[in-house]
Chimera marker file (.cmm) of the C-alpha trace (Angstrom):
<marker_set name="trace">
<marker id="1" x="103.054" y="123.537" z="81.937" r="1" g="1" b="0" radius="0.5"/>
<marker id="2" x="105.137" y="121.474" z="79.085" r="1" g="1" b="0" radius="0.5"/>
<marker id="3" x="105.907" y="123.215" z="75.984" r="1" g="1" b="0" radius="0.5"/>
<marker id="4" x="106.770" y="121.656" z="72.646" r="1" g="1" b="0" radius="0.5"/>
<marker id="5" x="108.121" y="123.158" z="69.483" r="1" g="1" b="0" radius="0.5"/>
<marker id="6" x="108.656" y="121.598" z="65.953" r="1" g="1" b="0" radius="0.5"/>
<marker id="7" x="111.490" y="122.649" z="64.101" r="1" g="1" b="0" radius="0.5"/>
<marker id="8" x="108.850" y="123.929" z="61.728" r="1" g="1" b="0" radius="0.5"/>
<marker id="9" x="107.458" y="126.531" z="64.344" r="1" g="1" b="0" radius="0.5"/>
<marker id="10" x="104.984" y="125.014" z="65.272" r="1" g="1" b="0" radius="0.5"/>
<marker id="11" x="103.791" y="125.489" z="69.168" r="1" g="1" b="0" radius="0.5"/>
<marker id="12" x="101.463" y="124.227" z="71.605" r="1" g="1" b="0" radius="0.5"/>
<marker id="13" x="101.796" y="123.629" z="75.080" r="1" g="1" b="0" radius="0.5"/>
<marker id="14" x="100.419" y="120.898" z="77.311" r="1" g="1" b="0" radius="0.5"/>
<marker id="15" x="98.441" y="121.968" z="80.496" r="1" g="1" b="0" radius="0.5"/>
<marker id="16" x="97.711" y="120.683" z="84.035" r="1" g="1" b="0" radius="0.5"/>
<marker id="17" x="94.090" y="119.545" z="84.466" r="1" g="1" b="0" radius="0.5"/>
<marker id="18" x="93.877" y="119.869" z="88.206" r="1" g="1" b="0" radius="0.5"/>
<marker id="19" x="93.337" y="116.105" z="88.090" r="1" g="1" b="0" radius="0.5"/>
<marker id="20" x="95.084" y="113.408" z="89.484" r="1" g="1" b="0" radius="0.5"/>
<marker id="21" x="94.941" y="109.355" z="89.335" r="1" g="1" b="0" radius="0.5"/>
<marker id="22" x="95.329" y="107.210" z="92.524" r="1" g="1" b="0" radius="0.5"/>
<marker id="23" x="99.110" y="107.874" z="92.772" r="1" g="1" b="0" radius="0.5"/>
<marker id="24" x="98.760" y="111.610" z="92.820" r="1" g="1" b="0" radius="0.5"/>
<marker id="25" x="100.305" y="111.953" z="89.455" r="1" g="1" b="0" radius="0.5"/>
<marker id="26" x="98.152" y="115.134" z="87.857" r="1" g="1" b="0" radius="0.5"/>
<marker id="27" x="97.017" y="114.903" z="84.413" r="1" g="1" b="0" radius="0.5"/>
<marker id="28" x="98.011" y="116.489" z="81.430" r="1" g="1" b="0" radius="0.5"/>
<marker id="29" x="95.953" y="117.428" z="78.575" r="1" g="1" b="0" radius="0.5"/>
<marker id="30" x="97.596" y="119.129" z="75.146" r="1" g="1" b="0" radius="0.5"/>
<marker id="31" x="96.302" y="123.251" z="74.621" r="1" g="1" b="0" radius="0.5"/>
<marker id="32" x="95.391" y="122.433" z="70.613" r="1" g="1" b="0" radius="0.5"/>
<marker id="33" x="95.202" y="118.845" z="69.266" r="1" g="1" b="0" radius="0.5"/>
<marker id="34" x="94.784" y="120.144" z="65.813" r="1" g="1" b="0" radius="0.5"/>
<marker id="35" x="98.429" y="120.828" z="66.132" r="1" g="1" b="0" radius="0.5"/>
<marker id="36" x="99.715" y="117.639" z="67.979" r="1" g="1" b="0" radius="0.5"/>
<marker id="37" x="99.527" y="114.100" z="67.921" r="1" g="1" b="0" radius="0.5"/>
<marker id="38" x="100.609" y="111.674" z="70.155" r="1" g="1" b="0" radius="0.5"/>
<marker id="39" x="100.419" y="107.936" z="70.034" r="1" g="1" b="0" radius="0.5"/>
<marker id="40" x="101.622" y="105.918" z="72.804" r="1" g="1" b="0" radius="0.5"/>
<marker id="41" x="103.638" y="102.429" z="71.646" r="1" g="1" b="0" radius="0.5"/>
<marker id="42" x="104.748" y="99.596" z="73.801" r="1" g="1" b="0" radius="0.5"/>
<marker id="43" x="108.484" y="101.126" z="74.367" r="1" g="1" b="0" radius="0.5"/>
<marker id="44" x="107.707" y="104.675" z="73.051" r="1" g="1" b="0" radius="0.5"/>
<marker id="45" x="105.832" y="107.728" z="72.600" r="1" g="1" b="0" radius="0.5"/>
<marker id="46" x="105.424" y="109.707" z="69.214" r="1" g="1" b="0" radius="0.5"/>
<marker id="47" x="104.824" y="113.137" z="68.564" r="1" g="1" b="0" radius="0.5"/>
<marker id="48" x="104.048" y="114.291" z="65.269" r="1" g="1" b="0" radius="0.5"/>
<marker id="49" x="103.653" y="117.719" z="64.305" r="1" g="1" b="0" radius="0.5"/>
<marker id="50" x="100.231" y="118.062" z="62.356" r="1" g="1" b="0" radius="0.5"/>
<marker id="51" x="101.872" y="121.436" z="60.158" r="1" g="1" b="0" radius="0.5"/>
<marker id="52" x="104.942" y="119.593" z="58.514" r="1" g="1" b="0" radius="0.5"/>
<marker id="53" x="103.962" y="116.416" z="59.250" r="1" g="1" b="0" radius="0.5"/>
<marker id="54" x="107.644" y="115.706" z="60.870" r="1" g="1" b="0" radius="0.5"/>
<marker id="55" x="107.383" y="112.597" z="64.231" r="1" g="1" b="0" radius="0.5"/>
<marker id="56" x="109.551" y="112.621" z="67.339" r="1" g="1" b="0" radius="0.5"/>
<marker id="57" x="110.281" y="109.647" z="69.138" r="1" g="1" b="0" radius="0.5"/>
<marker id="58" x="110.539" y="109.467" z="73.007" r="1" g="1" b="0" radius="0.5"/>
<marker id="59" x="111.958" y="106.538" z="73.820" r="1" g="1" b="0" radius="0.5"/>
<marker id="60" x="111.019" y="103.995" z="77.155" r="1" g="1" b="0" radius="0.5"/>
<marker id="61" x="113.937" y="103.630" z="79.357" r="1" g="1" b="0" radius="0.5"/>
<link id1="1" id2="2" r="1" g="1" b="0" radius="0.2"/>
<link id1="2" id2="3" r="1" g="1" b="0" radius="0.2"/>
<link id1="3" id2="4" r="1" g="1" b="0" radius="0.2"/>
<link id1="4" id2="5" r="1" g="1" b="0" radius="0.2"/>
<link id1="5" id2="6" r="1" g="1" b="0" radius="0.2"/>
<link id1="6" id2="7" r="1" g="1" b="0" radius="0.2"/>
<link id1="7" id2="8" r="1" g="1" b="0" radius="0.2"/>
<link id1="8" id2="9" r="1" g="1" b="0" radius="0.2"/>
<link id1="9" id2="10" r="1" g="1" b="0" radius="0.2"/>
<link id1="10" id2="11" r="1" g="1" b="0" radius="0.2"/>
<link id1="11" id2="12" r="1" g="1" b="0" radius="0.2"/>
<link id1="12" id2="13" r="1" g="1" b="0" radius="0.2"/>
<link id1="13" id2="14" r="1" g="1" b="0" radius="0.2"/>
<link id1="14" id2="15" r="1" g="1" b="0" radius="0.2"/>
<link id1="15" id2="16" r="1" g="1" b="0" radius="0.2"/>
<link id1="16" id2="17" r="1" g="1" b="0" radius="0.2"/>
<link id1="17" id2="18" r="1" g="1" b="0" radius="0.2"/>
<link id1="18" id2="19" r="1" g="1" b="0" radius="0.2"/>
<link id1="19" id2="20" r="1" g="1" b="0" radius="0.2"/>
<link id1="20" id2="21" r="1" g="1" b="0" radius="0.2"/>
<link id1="21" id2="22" r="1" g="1" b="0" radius="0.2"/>
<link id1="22" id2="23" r="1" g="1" b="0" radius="0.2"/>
<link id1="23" id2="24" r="1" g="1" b="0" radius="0.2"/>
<link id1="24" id2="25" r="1" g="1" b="0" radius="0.2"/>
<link id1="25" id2="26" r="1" g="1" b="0" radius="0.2"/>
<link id1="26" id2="27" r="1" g="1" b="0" radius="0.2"/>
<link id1="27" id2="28" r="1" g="1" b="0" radius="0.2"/>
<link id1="28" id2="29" r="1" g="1" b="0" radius="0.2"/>
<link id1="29" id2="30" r="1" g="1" b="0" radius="0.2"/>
<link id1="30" id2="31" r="1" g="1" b="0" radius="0.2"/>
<link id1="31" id2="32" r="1" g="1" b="0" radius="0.2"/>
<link id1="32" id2="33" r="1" g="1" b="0" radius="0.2"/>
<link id1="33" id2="34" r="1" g="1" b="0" radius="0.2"/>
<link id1="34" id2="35" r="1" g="1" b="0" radius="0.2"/>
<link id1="35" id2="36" r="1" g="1" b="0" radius="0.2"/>
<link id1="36" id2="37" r="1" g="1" b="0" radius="0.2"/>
<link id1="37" id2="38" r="1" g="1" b="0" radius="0.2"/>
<link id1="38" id2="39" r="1" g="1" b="0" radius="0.2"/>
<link id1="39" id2="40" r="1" g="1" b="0" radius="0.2"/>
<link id1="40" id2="41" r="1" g="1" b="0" radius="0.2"/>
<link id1="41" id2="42" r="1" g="1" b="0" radius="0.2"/>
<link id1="42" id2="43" r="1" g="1" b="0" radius="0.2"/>
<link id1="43" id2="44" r="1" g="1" b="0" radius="0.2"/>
<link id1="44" id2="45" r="1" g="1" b="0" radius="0.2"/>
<link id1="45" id2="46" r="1" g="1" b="0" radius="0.2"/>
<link id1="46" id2="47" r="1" g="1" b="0" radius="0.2"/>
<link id1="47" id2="48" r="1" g="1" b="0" radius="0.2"/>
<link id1="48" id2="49" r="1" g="1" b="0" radius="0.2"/>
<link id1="49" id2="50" r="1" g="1" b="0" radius="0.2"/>
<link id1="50" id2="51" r="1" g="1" b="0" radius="0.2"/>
<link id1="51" id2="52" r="1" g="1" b="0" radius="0.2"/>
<link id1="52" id2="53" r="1" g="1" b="0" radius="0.2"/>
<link id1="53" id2="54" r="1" g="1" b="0" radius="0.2"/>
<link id1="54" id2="55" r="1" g="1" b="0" radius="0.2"/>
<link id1="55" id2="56" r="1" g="1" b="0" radius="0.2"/>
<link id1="56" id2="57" r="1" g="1" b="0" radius="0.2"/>
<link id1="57" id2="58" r="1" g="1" b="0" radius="0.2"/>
<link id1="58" id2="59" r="1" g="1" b="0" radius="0.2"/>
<link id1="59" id2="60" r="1" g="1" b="0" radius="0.2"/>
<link id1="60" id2="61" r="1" g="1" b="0" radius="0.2"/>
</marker_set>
């Protein structure tokens, strides 16, 4: 399990599905969506806190 906390205190965690794709890799699904977005960019992830509004960057390496 992956947890993520805002600076604002928000929290939500993202879970294990029991599913995986061809390569094994398991999915992932987030506990509450109402409290986390995340878009998916060509060289990046965001993740934007849906309380305060505030977006972390994840960059591609």
């Amino acid at each position: 399990m992956l947890s993520f906390e805002c600076e604002c205190g928000n929290k939500t965690r993202l879970y294990a599905t029991g599913d995986c794709d061809e390569q094994g890799r398991e999915y992932i699904e987030i506990e509450d969506d109402e409290r986390l977005s995340v878009i998916i960019g060509d060289k990046s992830m965001l993740l934007r806190c849906s309380f305060c509004g505030y977006t972390y960057r994840l960059e591609q390496y």
